[in-house]
Backbone as a ProteinNet text record, in pm:
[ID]
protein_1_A
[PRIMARY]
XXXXXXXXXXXXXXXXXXXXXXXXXXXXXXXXXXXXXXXXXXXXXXXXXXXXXXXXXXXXXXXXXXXXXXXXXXXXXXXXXXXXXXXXXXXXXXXXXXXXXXXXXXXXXXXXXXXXXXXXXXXXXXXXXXXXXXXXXXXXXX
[TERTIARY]
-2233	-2309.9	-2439.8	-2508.6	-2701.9	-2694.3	-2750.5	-2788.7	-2920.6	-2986.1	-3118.3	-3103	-3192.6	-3239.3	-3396.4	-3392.2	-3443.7	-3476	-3612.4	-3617.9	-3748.6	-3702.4	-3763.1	-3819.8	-3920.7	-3999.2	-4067.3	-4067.2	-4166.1	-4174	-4259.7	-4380.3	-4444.4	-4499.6	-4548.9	-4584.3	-4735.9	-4883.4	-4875.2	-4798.2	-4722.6	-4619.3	-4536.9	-4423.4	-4359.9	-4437.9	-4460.9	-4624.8	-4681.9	-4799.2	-4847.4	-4950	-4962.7	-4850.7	-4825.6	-4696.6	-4693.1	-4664.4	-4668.3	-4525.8	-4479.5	-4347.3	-4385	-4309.4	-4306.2	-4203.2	-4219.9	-4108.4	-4124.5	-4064.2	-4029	-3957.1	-3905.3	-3784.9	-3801.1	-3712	-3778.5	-3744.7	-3598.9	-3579.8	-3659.8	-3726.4	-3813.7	-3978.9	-3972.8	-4120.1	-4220.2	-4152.1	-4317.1	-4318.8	-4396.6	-4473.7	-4492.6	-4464	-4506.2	-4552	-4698.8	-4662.1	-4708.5	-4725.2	-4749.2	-4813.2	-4898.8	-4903.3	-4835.8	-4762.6	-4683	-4769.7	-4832.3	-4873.7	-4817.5	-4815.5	-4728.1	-4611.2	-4549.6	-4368.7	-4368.9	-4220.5	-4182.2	-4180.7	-4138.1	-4068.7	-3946.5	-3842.2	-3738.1	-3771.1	-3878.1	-3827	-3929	-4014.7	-4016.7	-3984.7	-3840.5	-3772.9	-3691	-3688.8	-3584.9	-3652.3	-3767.7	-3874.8	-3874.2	-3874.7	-3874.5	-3770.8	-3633.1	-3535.7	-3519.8	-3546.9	-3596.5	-3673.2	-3793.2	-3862.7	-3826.5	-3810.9	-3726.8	-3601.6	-3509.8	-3445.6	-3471.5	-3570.3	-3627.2	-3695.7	-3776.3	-3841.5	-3777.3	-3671	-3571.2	-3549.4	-3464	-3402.3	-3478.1	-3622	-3726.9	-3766.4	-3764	-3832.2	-3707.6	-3588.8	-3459.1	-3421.9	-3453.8	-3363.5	-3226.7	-3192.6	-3087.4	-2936.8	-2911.2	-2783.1	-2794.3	-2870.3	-2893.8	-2877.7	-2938.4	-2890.7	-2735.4	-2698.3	-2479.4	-2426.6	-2488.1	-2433.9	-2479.7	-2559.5	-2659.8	-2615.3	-2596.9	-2570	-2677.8	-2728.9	-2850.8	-2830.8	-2923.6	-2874.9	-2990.1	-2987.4	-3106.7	-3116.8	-3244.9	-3222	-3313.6	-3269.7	-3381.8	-3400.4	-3492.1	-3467.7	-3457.3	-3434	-3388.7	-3252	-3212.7	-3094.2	-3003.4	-3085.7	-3015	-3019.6	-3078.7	-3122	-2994.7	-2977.3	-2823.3	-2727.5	-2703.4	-2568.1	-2556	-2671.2	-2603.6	-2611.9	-2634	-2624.1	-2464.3	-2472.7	-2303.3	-2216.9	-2235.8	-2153.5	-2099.4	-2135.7	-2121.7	-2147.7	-2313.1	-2394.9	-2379.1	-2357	-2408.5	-2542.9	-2579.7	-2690.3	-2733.8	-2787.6	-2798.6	-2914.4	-3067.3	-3160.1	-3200.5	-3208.7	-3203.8	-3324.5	-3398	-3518	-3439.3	-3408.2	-3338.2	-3222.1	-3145.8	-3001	-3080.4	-3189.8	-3175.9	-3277.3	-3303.5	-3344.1	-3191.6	-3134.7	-3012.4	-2915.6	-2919.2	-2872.4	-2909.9	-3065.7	-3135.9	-3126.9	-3100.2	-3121.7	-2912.1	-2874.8	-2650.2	-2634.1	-2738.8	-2745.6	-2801.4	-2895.6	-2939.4	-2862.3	-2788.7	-2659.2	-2574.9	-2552	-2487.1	-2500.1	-2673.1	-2727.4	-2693.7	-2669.5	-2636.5	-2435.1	-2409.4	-2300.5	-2260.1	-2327.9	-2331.6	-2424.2	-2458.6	-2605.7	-2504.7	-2583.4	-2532.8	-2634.6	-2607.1	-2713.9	-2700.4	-2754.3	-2789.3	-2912	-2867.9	-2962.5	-3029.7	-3174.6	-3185.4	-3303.7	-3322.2	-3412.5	-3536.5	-3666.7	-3783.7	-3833.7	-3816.4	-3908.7	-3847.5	-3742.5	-3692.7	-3764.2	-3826.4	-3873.1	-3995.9	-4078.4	-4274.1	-4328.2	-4220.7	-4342.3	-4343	-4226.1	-4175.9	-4303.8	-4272.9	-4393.8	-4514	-4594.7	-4679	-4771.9	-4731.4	-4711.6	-4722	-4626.2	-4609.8	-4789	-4797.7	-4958.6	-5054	-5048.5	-5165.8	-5207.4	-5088.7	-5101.6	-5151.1	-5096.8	-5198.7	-5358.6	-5368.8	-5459.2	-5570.5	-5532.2	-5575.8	-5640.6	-5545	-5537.4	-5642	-5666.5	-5752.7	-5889.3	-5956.7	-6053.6	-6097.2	-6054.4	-6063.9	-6087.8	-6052.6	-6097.4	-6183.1	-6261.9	-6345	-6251.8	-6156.1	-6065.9	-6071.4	-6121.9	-6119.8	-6287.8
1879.9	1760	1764.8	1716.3	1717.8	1623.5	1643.8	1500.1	1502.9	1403.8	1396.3	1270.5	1305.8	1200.7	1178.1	1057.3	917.8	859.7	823.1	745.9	628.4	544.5	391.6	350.1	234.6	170	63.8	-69.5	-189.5	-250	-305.3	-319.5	-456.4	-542.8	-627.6	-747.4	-713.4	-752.3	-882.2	-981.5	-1091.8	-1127	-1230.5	-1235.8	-1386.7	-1407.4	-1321.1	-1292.6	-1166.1	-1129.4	-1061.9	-960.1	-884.5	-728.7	-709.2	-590.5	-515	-454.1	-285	-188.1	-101.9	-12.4	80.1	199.5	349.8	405.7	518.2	585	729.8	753.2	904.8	1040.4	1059.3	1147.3	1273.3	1304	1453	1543.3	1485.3	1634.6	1653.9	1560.3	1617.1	1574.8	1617.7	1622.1	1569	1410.9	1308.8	1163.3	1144.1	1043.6	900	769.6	682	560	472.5	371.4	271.4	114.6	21.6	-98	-157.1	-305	-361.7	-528.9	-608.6	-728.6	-784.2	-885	-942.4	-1087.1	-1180.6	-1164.7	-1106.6	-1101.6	-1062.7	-1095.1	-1094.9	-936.8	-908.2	-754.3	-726.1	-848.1	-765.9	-751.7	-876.6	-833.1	-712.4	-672	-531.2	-433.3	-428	-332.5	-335.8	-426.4	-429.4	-357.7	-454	-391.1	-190.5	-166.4	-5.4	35.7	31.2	67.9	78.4	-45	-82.8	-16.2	16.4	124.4	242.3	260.9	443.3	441.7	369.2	385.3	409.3	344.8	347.4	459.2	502.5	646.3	767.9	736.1	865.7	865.9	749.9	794.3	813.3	782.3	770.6	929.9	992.2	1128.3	1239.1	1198.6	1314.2	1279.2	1143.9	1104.6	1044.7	989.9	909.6	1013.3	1095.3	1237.8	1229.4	1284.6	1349.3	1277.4	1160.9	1037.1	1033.9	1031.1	965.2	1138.1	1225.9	1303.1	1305.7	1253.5	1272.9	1138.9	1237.2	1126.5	1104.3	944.3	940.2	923.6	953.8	950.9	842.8	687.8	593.3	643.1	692.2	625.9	554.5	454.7	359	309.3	256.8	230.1	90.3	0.8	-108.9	-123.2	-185.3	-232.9	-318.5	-430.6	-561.7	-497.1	-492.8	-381	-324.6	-259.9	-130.9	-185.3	-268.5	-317.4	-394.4	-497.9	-564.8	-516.6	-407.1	-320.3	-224.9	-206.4	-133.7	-328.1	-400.8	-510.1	-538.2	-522.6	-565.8	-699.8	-697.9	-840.4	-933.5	-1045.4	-1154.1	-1148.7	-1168.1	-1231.1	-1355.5	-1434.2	-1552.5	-1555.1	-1499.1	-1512.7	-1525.1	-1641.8	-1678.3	-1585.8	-1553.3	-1461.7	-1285.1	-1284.6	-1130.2	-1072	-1217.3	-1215.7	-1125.9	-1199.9	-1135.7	-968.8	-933.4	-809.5	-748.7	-784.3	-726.7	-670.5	-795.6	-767.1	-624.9	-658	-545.3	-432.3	-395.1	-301.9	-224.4	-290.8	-285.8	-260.9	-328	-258.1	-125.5	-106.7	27.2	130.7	119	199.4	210.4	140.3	193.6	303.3	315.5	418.9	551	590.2	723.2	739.2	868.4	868.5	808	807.7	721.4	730.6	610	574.5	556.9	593.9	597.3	509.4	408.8	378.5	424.5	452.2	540.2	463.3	440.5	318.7	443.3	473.7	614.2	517.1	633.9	562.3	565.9	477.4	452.4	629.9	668.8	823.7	933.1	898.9	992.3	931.5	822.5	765	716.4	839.4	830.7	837.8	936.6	981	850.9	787.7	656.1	548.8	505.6	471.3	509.2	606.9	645.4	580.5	598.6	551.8	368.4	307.9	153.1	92.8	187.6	152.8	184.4	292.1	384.4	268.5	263.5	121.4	-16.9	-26.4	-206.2	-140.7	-54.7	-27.9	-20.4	55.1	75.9	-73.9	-193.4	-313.5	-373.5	-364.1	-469.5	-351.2	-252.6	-145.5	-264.8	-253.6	-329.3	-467.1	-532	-646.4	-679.9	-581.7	-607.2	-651.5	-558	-650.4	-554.2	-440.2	-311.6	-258.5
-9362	-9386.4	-9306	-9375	-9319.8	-9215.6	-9093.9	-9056.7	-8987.9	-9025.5	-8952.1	-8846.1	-8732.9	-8651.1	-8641.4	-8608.9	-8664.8	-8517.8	-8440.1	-8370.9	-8457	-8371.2	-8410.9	-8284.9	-8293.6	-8203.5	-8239.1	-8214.8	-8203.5	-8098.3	-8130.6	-8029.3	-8071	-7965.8	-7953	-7830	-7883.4	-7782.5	-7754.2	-7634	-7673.4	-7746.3	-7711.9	-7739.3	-7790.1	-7927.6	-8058.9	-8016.3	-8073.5	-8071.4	-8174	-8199.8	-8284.6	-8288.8	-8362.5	-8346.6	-8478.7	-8424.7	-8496	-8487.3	-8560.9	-8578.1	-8512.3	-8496.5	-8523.6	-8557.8	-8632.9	-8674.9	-8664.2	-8603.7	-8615.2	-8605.3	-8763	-8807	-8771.7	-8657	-8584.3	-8686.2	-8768.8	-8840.8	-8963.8	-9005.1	-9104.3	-9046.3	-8946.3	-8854	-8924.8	-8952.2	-9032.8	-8902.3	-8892.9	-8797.6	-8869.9	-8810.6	-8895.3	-8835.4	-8792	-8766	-8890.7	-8857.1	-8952.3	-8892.7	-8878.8	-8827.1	-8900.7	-8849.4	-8907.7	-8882.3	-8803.1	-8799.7	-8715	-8666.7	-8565.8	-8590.1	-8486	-8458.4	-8316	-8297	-8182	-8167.5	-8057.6	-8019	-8086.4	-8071.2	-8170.5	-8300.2	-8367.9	-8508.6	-8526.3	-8461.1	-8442.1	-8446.1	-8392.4	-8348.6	-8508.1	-8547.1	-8647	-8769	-8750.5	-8873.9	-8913.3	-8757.6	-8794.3	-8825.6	-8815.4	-8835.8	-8988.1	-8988.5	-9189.2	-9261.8	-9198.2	-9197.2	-9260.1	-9118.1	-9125.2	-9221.6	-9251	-9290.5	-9500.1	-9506.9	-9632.8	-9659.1	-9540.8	-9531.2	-9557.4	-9517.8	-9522.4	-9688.2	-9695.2	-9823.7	-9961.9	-9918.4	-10014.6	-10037	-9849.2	-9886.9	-9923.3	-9906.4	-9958.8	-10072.3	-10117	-10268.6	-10245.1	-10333.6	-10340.5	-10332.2	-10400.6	-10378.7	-10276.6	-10235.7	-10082.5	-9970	-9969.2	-9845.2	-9881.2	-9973.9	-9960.7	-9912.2	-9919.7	-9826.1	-9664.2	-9638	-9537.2	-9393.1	-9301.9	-9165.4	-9115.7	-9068	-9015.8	-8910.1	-8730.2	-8617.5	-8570.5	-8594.2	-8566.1	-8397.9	-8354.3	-8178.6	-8152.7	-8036	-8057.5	-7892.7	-7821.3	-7669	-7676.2	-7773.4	-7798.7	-7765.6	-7640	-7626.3	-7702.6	-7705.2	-7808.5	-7980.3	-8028.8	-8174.9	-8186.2	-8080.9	-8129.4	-8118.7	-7969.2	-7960.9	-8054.8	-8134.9	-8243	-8400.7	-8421.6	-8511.5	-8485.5	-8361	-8339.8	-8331.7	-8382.6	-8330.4	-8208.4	-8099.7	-7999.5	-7933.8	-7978.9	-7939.5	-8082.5	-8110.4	-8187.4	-8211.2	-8344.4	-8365.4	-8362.1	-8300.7	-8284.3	-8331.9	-8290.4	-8346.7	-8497.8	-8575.1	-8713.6	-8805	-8698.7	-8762.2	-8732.9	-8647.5	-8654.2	-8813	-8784.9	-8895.9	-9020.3	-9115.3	-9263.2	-9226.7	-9114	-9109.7	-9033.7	-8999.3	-8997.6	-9073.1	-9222.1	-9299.6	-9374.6	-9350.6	-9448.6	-9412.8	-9272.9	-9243.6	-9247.1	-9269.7	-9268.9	-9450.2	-9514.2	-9686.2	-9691	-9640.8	-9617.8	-9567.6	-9480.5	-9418.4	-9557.2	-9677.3	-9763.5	-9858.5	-9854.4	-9896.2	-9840.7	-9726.2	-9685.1	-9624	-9586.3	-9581	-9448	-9347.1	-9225.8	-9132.5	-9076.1	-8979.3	-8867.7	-8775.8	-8635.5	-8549.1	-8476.6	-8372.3	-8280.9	-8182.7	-8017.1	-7949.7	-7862.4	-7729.7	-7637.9	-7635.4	-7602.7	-7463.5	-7342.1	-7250.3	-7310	-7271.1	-7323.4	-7343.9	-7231.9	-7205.7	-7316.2	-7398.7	-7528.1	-7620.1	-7573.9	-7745.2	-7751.7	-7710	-7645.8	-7785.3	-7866.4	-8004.8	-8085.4	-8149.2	-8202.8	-8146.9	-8032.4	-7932.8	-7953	-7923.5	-7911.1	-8090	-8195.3	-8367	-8317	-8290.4	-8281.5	-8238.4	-8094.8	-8044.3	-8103	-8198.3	-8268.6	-8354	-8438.6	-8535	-8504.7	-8354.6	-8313.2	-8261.7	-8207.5	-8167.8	-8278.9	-8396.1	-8513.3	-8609.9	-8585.6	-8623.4	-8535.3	-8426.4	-8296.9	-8375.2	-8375.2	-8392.7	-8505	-8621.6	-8773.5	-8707.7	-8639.6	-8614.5	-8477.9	-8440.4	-8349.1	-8244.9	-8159.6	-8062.8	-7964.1	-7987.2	-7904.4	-7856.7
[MASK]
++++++++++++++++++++++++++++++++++++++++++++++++++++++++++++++++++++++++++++++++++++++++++++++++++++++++++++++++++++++++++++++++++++++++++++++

């Protein structure tokens, strides 16, 4: 069985502020960030997962993800533990990106979350800032 890993990252300039993703699937060595606009940090964090997770199965195809293990890592603490069910969701804005992102897990043969330290997850990172930074440039903020 294939498996690729998958790190994720959001980000956000205030809390809620301007915020931005990153994604980036080491095993198929593509880079990704996005501005989102006003959100918090988690739904940030959530946003990329959603992300990536669409990324993937968009660039292998549909066969190929239900054989395919995905390895999410993410330096989001709360994100994983409540994706591994550990933590509750309480946050009413987190819940339907939760959902979205637990339908998506049906698409492949299994997603894994992993709580990785910030310093494994610079490239993910490094994409989240490119993207706000990219966003403030366009609006005279830089």
């Amino acid at each position: 069985m294939e498996t690729i890993v998958m790190y994720s990252d959001g980000g956000s300039r205030g809390n809620p502020g301007p915020a931005a993703l990153g994604v980036y699937i080491e095993t198929l060595e593509k880079r990704y960030g996005e501005f989102l606009g006003t959100k918090t940090n988690n739904e940030a964090e959530y946003a990329a997962i959603v992300f990536g997770l669409k990324k993937i199965k968009s660039l292998i195809g549909k066969e190929r993800a239900k054989q395919t293990m995905v390895e999410c890592r993410m330096d989001s603490e709360l994100a994983c533990r409540q994706l591994n069910h550990e933590y509750k969701i309480e946050n009413e804005k987190l819940q339907p990106l939760f959902l979205t992102a637990w339908n998506l897990m049906l698409d492949f043969y299994e997603v894994r979350f992993i709580h990785v330290p910030r310093e494994q997850n610079t490239v993910a990172d490094v994409e989240a800032n490119k993207a706000m930074d990219e966003e403030y440039k366009k609006r005279g903020m830089l």
